[in-house]
GUVODREN-716547 format. One line per 3 residues: number of its first residue (from 1); their letters; for each residue x, y, z of C-alpha. Coordinates in nm, 2 decimals. Layout:
BEGIN
NUM> a> X:Y:Z | ...
END
This chain:
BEGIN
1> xxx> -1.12:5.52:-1.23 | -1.19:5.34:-1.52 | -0.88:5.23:-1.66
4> xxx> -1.00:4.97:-1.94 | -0.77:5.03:-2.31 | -0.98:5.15:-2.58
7> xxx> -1.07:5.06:-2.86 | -1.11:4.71:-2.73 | -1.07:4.36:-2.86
10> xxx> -1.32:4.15:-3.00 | -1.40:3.79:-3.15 | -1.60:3.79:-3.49
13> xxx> -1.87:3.58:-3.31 | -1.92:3.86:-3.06 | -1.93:4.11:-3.35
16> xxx> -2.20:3.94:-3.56 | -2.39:3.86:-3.23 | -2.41:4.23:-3.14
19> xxx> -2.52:4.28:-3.53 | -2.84:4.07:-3.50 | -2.91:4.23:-3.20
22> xxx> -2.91:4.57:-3.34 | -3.07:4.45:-3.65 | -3.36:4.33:-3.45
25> xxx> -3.40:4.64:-3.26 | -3.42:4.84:-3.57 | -3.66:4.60:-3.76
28> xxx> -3.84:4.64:-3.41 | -3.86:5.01:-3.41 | -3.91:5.04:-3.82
31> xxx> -4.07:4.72:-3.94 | -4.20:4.75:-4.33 | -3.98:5.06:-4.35
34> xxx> -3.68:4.85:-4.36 | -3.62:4.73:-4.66 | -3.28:4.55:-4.63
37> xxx> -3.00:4.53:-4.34 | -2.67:4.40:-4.40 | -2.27:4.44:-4.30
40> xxx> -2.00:4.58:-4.52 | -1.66:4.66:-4.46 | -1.41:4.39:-4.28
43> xxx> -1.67:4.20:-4.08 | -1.90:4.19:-4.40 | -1.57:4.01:-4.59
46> xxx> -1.48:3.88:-4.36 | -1.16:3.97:-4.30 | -1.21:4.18:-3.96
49> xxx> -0.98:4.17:-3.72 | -1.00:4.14:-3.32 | -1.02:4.57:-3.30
52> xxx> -1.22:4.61:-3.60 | -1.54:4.81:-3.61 | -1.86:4.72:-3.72
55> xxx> -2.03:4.90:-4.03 | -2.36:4.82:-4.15 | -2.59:4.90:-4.42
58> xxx> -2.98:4.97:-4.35 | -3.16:5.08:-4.67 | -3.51:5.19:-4.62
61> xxx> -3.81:5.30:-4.85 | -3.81:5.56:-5.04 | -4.01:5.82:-4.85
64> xxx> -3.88:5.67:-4.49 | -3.66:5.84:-4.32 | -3.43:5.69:-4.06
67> xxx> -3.14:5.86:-3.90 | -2.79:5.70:-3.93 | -2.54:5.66:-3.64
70> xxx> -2.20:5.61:-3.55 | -2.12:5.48:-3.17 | -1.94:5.34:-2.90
73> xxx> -2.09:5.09:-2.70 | -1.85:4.91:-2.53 | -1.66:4.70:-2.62
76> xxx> -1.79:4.77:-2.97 | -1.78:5.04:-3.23 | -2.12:5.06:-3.46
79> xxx> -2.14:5.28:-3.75 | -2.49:5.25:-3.91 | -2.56:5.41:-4.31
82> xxx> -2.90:5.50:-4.33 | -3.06:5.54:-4.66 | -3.33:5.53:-4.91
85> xxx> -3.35:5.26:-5.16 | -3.27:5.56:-5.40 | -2.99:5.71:-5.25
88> xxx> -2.86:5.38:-5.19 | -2.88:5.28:-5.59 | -2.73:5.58:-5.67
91> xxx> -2.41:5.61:-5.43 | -2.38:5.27:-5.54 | -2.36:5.36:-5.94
94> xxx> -2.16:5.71:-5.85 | -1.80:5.70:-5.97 | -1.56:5.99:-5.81
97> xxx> -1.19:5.98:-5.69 | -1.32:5.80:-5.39 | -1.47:5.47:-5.58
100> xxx> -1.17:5.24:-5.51 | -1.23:5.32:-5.15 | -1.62:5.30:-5.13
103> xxx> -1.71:5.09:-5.36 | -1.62:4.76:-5.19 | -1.88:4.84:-4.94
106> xxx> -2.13:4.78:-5.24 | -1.99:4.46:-5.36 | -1.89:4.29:-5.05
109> xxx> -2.19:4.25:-4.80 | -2.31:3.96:-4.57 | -2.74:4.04:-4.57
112> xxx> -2.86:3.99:-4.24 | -3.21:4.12:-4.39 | -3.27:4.10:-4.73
115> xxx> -3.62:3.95:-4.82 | -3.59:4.11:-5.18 | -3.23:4.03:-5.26
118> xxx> -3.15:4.36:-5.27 | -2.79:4.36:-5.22 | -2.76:4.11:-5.48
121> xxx> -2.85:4.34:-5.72 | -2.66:4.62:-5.60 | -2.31:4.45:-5.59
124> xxx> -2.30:4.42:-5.99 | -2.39:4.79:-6.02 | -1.98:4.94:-5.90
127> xxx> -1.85:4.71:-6.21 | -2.13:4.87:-6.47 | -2.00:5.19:-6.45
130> xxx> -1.92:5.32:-6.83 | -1.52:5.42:-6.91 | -1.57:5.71:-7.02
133> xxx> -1.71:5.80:-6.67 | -1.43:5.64:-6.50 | -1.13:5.87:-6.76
136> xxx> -1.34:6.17:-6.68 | -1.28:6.08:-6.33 | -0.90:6.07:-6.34
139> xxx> -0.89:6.36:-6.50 | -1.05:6.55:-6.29 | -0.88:6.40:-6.01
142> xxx> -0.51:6.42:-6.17 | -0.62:6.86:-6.18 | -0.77:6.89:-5.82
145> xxx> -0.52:6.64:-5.63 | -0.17:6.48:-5.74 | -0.10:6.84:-5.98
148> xxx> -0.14:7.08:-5.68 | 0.02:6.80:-5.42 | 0.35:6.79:-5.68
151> xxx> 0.35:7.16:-5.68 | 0.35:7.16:-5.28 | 0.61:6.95:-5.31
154> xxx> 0.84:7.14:-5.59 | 0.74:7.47:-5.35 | 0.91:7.28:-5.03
157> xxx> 1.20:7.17:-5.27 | 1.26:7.50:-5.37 | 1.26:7.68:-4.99
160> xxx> 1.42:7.42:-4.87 | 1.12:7.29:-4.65 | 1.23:6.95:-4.61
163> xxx> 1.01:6.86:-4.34 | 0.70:6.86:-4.55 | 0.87:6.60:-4.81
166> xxx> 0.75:6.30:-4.60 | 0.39:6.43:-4.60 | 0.36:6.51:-4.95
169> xxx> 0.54:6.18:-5.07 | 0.25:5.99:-4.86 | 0.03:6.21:-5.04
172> xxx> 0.15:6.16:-5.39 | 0.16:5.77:-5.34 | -0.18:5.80:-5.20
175> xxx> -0.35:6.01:-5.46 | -0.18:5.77:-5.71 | -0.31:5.48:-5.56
178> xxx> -0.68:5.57:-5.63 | -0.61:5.66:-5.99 | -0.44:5.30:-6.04
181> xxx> -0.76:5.14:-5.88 | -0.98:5.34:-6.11 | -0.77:5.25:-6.41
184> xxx> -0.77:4.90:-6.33 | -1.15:4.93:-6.25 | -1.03:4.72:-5.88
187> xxx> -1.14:4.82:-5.57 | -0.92:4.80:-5.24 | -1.04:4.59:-4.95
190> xxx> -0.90:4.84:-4.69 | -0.76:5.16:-4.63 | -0.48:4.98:-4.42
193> xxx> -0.33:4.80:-4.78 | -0.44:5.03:-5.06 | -0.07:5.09:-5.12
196> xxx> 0.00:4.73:-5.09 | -0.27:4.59:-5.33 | -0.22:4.91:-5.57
199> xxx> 0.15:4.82:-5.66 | 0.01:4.46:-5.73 | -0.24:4.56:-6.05
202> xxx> -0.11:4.56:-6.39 | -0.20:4.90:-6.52 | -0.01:5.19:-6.30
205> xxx> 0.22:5.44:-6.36 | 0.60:5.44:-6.35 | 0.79:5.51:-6.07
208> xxx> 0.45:5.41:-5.84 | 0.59:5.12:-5.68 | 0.92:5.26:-5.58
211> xxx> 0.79:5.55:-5.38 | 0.50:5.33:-5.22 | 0.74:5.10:-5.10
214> xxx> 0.90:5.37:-4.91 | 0.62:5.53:-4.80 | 0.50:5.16:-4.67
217> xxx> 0.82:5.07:-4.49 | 0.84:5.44:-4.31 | 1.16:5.48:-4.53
220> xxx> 1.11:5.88:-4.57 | 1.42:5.98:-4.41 | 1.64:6.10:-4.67
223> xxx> 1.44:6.37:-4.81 | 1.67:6.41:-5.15 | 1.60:6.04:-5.21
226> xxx> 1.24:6.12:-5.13 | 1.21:6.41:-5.40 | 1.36:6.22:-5.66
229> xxx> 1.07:5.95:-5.61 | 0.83:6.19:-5.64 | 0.98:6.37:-5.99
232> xxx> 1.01:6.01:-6.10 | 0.63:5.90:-6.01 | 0.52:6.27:-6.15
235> xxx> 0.72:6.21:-6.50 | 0.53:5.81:-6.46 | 0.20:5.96:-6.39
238> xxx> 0.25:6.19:-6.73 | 0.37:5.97:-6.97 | 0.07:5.72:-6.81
241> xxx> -0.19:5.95:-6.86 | -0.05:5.99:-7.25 | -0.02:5.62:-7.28
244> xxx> -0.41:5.58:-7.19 | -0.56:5.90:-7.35 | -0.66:6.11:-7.10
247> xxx> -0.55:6.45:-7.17 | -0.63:6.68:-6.80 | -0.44:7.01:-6.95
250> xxx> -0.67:7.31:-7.12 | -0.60:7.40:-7.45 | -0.89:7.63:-7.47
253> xxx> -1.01:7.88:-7.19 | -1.35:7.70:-7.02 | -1.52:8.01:-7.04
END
């Protein structure tokens, strides 16, 4: 029986050597309709570390069509983005609760196969996106996430549903955490320390840092503590949201 742990380790060296590999199997298969290969994510900074997976981008012609994939071949994992030169500009230029998540992935690649420079253009394209679109962001955002998530957690308060406080603290923080990175127009370099490099940028609201310390050190225990974090960060994010301008409440009916 095959008892091997999964996923497994790996040195960068045997990461980018697997890379060129598949890069030259797809330029193989797809020649001309390759426009540009190259890796994003940790590897692509840089910064991977011995179980980190390996994300590239192929963009293709517009008119080309190549299928992405995400697999296991051990002992690596390979997740390839396939796209047009068109979709790539434009998930590139997009802006949506999601940016300070994704947009690194834009900015920070290592080409592998780029004869046009491509990805040099692309990774000043995140930072040109216009204010107004980032505000109308957050404040779409602020209605469809952290409103309805402090209203779960008011709900829970109320019935006395304590068990759901942890989960809807880590929520809160998180939901937070994209704002502040959309406010401060800075993108996070991983999922694993967007709470960690949130609390570090100037512009956030108050009561953020408290509440993603705790959620960051696990300290979620005492759910009346808890609870209190959250009103404070709620009352933070309001006053915040006053402070820059950005007004997500109806005074008028939309229809």
């Amino acid at each position: 029986m095959d008892m091997m742990p999964y996923p497994c380790s790996t040195t960068r060296e045997e990461k980018l050597h697997f890379v060129y590999r598949a890069k030259d199997k797809l330029l193989a298969l797809h020649g001309d309709g390759i426009l540009a290969v190259g890796i994003y994510g940790s590897l692509g900074r840089g910064s991977d570390g011995p179980y980190s997976d390996i994300e590239i981008h192929v963009v293709t012609r517009d008119g080309y069509s190549l299928q992405g994939h995400e697999f296991i071949w051990l002992p690596f994992k390979l997740e390839i983005s396939a796209v047009t030169e068109t979709e790539f500009r434009n998930k590139a230029a997009g802006c949506d609760d999601g940016w300070p998540i994704r947009a690194g992935s834009y900015v920070d690649i290592l080409p592998i196969h780029d004869p046009d420079s491509l990805f040099d253009e692309i990774k000043k394209v995140p930072s040109s996106i216009p204010d107004e679109t980032v505000r109308e962001t957050m404040r779409q955002f602020m209605i469809w996430e952290p409103y309805e998530t402090m209203a779960k957690i008011r709900n829970s308060h109320c019935s006395g549903n304590w068990n759901y406080l942890p989960t809807g603290a880590t929520d809160l923080a998180w939901q937070t955490a994209k704002l502040v990175g959309l406010a401060n127009r800075r993108y996070f370099s991983t999922r694993a320390r967007t709470l960690e490099e949130a609390t570090g940028m100037p512009l956030k609201p108050a009561g953020f840092t408290e509440l993603a310390a705790s959620v960051m050190a696990g300290d979620l225990t005492d759910k009346n503590r808890v609870y209190r974090l959250c009103e404070k960060l709620w009352t933070g994010l309001n006053e915040w949201f006053r402070e820059l301008g950005i007004e997500y409440r109806s005074k008028e009916w939309p229809f």
